[in-house]
N, C-alpha and C positions, 0 to 999 in steps of 0.2 A: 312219801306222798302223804301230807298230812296228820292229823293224829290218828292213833292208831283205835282209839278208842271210839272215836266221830265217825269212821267209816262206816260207811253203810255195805256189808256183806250180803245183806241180803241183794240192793239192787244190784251187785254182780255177779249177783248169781241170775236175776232176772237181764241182763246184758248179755251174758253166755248164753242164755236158750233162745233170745231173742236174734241174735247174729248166727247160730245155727243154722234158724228158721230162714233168715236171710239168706244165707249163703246154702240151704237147701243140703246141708251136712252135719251129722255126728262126729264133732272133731274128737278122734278116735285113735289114733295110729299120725306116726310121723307127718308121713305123706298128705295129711290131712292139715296139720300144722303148715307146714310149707304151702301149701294150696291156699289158706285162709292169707297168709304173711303175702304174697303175691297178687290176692285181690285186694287186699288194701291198698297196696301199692299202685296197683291198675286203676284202681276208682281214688286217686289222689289226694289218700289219708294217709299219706307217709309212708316210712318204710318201720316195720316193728318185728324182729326175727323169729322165728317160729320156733327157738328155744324161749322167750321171754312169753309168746302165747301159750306154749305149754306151760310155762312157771301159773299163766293166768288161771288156765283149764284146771290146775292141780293134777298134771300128768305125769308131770315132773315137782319134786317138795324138796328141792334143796334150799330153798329161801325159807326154807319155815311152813308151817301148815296156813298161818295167820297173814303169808304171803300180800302183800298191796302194791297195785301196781304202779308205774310213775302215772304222773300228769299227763306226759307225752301218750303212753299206751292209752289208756282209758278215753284221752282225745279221741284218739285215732280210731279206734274200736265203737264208741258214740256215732262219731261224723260218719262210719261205714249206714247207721239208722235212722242219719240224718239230721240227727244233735250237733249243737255247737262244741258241746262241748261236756263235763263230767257231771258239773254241778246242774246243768239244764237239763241232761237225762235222768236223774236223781229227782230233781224238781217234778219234772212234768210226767213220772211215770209212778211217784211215788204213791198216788192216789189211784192208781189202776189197783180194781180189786173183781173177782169174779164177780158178775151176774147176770140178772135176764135180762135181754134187751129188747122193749117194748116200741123202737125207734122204726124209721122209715128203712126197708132194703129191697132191695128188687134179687131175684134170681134168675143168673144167665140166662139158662137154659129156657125160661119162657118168654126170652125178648125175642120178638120179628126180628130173621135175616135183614141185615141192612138198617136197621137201625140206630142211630146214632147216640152216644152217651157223652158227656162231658164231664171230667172230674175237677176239682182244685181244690189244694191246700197248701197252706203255708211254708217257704216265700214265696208268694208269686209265680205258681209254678199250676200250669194246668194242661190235661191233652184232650183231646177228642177223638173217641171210640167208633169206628164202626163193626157191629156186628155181622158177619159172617158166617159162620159157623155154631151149633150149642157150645158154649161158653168161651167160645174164642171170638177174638175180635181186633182191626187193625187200626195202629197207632195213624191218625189220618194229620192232626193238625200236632203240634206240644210245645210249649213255652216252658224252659228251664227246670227241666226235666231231665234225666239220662237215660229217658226212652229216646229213641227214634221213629221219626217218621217212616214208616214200611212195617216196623216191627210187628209181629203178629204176638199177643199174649193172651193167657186162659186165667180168666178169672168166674169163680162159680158164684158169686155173690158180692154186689157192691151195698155196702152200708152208710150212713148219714151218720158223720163224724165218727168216723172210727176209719182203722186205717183197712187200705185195698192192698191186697196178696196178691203178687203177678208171676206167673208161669212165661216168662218170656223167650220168643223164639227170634235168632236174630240168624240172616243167612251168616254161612260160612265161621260161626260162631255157635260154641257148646250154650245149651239150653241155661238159662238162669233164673234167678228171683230176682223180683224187687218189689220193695214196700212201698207206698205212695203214701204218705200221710203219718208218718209212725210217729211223730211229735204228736199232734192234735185231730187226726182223722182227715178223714176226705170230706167235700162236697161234693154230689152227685147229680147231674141234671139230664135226664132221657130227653131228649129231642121230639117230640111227636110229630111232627113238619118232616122228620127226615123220609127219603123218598123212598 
C-alpha cells in the first residue's frame, strides 16, 4: 500500500475511532472483529476478514507494528463513512481540528411534537424528519439515503455543516448508527408550516 513513509498514520488512527463511533462499538475481542467484517459486508463495501481488521486495529502485530493496510481495506473501511475512497477521506478530514462552534444548531429536545426537519448532504442525498417524540423523530420522505422510510432515529442536535449522528431504530432489526453527512456535514432546514 504505497510508501511507507507518505502514509498518513495519523488519519488511521482518526478512521478507527471514526467507524467505532459508526458502528457504535469498541472493537475489542474477536467477536467484535467478526461483527465489524459482516457489516461491511452487509452495507456493500466488500468482504475484508476480521483477521486483516484486527491486523488494522493492532490487535493482532504479526505484520509489523508499522502495519499498512491494502488499497482494498482502507476502501472498504472509508465507503462504510461514506468516502469514496482512501485518499478522499485523507483529503477531506485532514483539516478537521477541534473547536468552538459559533455555527447555527437546533436541539431536539426543544422542537414541537410534529414538527418537520429536512436534512442534505452530499451526493444527493436528503430525508425529511418528523418529530414525535424528545429527540426522536420518523424518517417520513428520503432520497438515496440507507435510512428508510418508517425508520424511527434519535438524534439530540442537528448542526449546519457538520455531520448528524443517528441512533436508528428499524422494526425486527438490532438498533444501529448512521452518520448523515461525515464527508462535508449536513444542511438542515425546520419546516415552520409543518402541522
Amino acid at each position: 500500500m504505497g510508501n511507507r513513509k507518505s502514509f498518513d498514520h495519523n488519519a488511521l488512527n482518526r478512521l478507527r475511532t471514526e467507524v467505532e463511533r459508526y458502528v457504535s462499538l469498541n472493537l475489542s475481542s474477536p467477536a467484535d472483529f467478526i461483527f465489524l467484517s459482516d457489516r461491511l459486508r452487509e452495507e456493500g463495501h466488500g468482504y475484508v476478514s476480521p483477521t486483516t481488521l484486527k491486523r488494522v486495529w493492532g490487535y493482532i502485530a504479526d505484520k509489523g507494528e508499522d502495519y499498512i493496510p491494502s488499497n482494498y481495506t482502507l476502501r472498504s473501511l472509508c465507503g462504510l463513512l461514506g468516502f469514496k475512497d482512501w485518499p478522499q477521506y485523507c483529503q477531506d478530514t485532514a483539516s478537521i481540528q477541534s473547536a468552538e462552534y459559533t455555527g447555527q444548531f437546533v436541539e431536539t429536545r426543544f422542537l414541537p411534537q410534529d414538527i418537520e426537519i429536512s436534512l442534505f448532504w452530499p451526493p444527493n442525498r436528503n430525508i425529511r424528519l418528523r418529530h414525535i417524540k424528545p429527540s426522536l423523530f420518523e424518517v417520513i420522505e428520503n432520497e438515496n439515503s440507507r435510512l428508510h422510510i418508517g425508520d424511527v432515529v434519535e438524534c439530540g442536535c442537528f448542526t449546519q455543516h457538520a455531520p448528524a449522528f443517528f441512533r436508528v431504530f428499524r422494526r425486527n432489526v438490532e438498533p444501529l448508527s448512521y452518520i448523515a453527512g461525515s464527508a462535508q456535514g449536513v444542511l438542515f432546514v425546520v419546516h415552520s408550516d409543518s402541522p
